[in-house]
N, C-alpha and C positions, 0 to 999 in steps of 0.2 A: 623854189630855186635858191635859198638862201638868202635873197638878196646880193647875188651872183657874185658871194664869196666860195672862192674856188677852193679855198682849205675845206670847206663843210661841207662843200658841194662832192670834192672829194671823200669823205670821211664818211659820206652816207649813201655815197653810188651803188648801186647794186650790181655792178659790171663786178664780175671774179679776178679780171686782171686793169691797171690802166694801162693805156698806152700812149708809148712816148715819140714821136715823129719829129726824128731830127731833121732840119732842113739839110741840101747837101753843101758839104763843105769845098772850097776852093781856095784855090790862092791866085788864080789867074783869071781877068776878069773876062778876059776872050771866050776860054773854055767854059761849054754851058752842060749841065747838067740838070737831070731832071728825076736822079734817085735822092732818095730821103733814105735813111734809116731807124728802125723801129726799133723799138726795145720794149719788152713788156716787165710791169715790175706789181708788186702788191704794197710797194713803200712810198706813203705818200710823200716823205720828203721830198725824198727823189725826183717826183715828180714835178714838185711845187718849184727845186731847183732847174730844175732842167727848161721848165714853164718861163720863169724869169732870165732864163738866156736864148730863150728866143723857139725853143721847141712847142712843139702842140701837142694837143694831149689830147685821148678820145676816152670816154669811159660809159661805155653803151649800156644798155639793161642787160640784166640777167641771161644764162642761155635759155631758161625755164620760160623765161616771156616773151623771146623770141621763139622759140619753136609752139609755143600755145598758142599765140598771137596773130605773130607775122605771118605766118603760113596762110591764115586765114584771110589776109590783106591779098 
């Protein structure tokens, strides 16, 4: 795991895309929502910016080890 530095942890994922989960944005604190949006990127920077303002990021395995795999789970 790195030593769960995210830049390495990134640079050696074997997911094809990462992805990036914005929290949803408001300006009213009444109004509640419950959409996020996603952005898929292959730039880690982007990612690592986006990380440090507050987004989450997913970076799964491979499709090749999920479909050999999971299927079998």
């Amino acid at each position: 795991m790195f030593k769960l530095n995210l830049e390495k942890m990134l640079k050696h994922s074997a997911s094809d895309l990462l992805h990036i989960w914005h929290p949803p944005k408001t300006t009213d604190a009444k109004a509640r929502t419950t959409t996020i949006s996603n952005v898929d990127t292959d730039d880690i920077a982007e990612a690592l910016e986006a990380y440090k303002k507050g987004a989450s990021l997913y970076f799964g395995s491979s499709q090749e080890f999920r479909s050999l795999y999971c299927k079998q789970l």
